[in-house]
C-alpha positions in Angstrom: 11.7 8.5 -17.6 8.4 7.2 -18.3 5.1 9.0 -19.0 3.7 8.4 -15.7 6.6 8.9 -13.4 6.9 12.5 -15.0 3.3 12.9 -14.5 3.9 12.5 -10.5 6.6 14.2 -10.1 5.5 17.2 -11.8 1.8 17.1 -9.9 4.5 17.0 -6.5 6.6 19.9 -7.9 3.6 22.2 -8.5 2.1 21.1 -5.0 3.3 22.0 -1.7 3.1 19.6 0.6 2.1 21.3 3.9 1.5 19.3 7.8 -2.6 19.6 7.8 -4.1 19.8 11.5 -5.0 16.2 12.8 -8.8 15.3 12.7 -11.0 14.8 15.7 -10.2 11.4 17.3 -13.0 9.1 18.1 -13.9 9.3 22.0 -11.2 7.2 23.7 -11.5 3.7 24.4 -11.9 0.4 22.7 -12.6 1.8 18.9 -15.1 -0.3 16.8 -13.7 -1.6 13.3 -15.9 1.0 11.3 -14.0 3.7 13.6 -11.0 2.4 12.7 -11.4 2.5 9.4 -12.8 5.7 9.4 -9.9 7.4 11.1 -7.3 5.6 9.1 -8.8 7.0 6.0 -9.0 10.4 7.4 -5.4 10.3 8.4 -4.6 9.5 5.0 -6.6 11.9 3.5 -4.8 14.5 5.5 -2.1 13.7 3.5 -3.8 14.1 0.0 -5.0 10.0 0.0 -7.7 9.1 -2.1 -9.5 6.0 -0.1 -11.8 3.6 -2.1 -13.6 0.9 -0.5 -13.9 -1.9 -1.8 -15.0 -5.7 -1.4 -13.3 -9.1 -1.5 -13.1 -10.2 -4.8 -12.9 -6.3 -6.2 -9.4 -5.4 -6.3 -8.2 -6.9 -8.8 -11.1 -5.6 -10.9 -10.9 -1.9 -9.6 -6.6 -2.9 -10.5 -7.4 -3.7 -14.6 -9.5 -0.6 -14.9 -7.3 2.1 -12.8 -4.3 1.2 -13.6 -4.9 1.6 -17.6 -6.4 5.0 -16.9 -4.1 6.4 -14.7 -1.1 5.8 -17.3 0.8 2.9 -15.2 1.7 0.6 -17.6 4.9 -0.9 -16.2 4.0 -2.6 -13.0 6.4 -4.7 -10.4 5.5 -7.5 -8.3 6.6 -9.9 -5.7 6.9 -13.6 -7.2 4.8 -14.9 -4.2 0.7 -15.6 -3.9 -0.1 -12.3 -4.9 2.5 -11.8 -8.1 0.5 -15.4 -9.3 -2.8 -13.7 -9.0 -1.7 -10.5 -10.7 -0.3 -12.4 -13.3 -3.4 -14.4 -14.2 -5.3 -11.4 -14.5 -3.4 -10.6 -18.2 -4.6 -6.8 -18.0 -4.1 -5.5 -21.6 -1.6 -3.1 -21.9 0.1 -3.5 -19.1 3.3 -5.3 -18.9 4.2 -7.0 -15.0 8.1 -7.7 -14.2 7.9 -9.7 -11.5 11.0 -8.8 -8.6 13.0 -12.5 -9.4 16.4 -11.2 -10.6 19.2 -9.7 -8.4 18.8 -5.9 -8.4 22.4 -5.5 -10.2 21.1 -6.7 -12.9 18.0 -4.7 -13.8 18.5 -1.1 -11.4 18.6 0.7 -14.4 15.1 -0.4 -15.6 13.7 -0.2 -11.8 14.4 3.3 -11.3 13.6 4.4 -15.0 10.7 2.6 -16.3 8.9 1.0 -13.6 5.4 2.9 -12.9 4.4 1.2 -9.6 4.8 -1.7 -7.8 2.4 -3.8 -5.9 2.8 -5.8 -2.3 1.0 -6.7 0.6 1.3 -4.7 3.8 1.1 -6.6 7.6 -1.4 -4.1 9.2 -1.9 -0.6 9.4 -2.6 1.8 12.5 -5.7 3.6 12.7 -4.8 6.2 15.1 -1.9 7.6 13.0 -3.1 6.4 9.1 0.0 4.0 9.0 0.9 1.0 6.8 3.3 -1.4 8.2 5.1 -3.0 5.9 6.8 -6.7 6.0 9.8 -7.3 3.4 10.5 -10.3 2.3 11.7 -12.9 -0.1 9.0 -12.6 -2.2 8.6 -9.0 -2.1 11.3 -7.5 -1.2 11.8 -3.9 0.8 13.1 -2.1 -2.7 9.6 -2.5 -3.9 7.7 -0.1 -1.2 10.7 2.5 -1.9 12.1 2.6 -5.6 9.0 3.2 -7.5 7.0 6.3 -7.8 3.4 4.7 -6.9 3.1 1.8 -4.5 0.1 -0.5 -3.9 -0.4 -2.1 -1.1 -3.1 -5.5 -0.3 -4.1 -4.5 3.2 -6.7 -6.4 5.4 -9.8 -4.4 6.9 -9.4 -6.3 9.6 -5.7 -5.9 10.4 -6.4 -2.3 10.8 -5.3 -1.6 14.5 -6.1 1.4 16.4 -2.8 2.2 18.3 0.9 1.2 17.7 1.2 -0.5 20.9 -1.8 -2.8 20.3 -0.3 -4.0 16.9 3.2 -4.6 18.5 0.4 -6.7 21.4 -1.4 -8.4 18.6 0.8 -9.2 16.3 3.4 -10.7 19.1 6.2 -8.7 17.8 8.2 -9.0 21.4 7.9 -12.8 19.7 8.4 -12.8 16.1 10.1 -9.8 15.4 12.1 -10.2 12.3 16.1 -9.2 12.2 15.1 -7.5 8.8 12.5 -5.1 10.8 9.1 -4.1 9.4 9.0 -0.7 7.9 6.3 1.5 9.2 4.8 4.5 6.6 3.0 7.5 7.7 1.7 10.1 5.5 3.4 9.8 1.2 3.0 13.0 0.0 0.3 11.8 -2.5 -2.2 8.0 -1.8 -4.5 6.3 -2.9 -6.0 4.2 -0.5 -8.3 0.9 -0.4 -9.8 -0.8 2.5 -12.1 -3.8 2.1 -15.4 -3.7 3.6 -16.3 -5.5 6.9 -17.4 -8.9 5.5 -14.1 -9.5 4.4 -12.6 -10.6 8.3 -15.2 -13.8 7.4 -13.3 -15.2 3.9 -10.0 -17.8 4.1 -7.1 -17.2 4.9 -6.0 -16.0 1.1 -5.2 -13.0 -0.6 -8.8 -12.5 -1.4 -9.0 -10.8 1.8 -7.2 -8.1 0.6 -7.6 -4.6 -0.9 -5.3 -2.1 -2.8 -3.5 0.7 -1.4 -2.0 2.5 -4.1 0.7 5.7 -2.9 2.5 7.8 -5.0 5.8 8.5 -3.2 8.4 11.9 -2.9 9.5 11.9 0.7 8.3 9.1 2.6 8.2 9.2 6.5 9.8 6.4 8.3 9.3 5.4 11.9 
C-alpha cells in the first residue's frame, strides 16, 4: 500500500465523519452563478472539502505543484483530451498510467499503488454540493471509485442549482445514457476547484475546466 493511500486512510480512521447541519440557502428563486458557486462550495465544505478557485489556464499549474506536496505520486487517467494534456505536462516525480488496458490485467496495481485518479465530471448541483459524473470509454466509471483521491475537471458554468434543472438542461429525458451517470454527494474528505466566472467565455476545450480533487471512504450514491 503506498505512502499516500496510508496517509488517507489513517487521517479517515482518526476522524469521525459526522452529518453537519445544512447551511442557509440563498432566498429562493432563480440563483445567480456566484450563488451557485457559493453554495456548492459550502455544501462541500460541510463535508470537510477544501475549495480553491481557480482560473482557466490554472489547473494544471495548481496540479504540478499539489500533487508533489501532497505525496500522490501514482496518478491514473482517462486516454481521452484530458489524459493528452496531463501527459504533456511531464510533472517530475510523478508517474501517470493512463486507464488503456483491461482491468484483469492490472487490478492488482489499481487498488494497491494508484494514489488518485483524474477525470472530468458533467455538472454539479449547487443546491446539494453534488458532482455528476459521466463514464465512459475514455474514462471509465472504475476511475471515480477505485482510487483513494479523485479529481474531477468541472465547469463553473455547468454548476446547476437544483437536480431537476440539470436533468431540464442537460436534456436527460433525451440523451440519457444506458450506462447511467453517477451522481456524488458529500466524500468523506474533498478538495474542491471551481473556475472563476470568465471561464463560461473560453472554447469549447478542456481549458474550461478546474480540478476537484476528493479523497474517498464511503461515497454516497444517488
Amino acid at each position: 500500500m503506498s505512502e499516500a493511500r496510508s496517509n488517507i486512510l489513517r487521517r479517515l480512521r482518526d476522524k469521525a465523519i459526522t452529518a453537519p447541519p445544512a447551511p442557509p440557502a440563498p432566498k429562493t428563486g432563480q440563483w445567480s452563478k456566484e450563488q451557485r458557486i457559493a453554495r456548492f462550495c459550502e455544501r462541500q465544505a460541510a463535508v470537510h472539502g477544501e475549495v480553491h478557485r481557480l482560473g482557466a489556464s490554472q489547473w494544471r499549474e495548481w496540479l504540478a505543484s499539489e500533487l508533489p506536496k501532497r505525496g500522490l505520486n501514482h496518478v491514473l487517467t482517462g486516454t481521452g483530451e484530458t489524459g493528452k494534456q496531463l501527459a504533456a505536462m511531464n510533472i517530475q516525480g510523478i508517474e501517470l498510467v493512463r486507464f488503456e488496458n483491461p482491468i484483469d490485467d492490472w487490478k492488482n496495481e489499481l487498488f494497491a499503488r494508484i494514489d488518485a485518479a483524474i477525470t472530468r465530471a458533467r455538472c454539479a448541483i449547487a443546491e446539494t454540493g453534488s458532482l455528476v459524473l459521466w463514464p465512459d470509454a475514455d474514462e471509465p466509471r472504475l476511475m471515480s471509485l477505485a482510487p483513494p483521491v479523485h479529481i474531477a475537471l468541472l465547469r463553473a458554468e455547468s454548476i446547476y442549482q437544483t437536480f431537476a434543472e440539470v436533468i431540464e438542461a442537460e436534456q436527460w429525458a433525451k440523451h440519457m445514457p444506458t450506462n447511467a451517470p453517477q451522481r456524488r454527494s458529500g466524500p468523506s474528505l474533498a478538495w474542491v476547484e471551481v473556475v472563476s466566472a470568465f471561464i463560461q467565455l473560453l472554447s469549447d476545450e478542456i481549458e474550461r475546466g478546474s480540478a476537484k480533487v476528493r479523497t474517498r471512504a464511503h461515497p454516497t450514491n444517488a
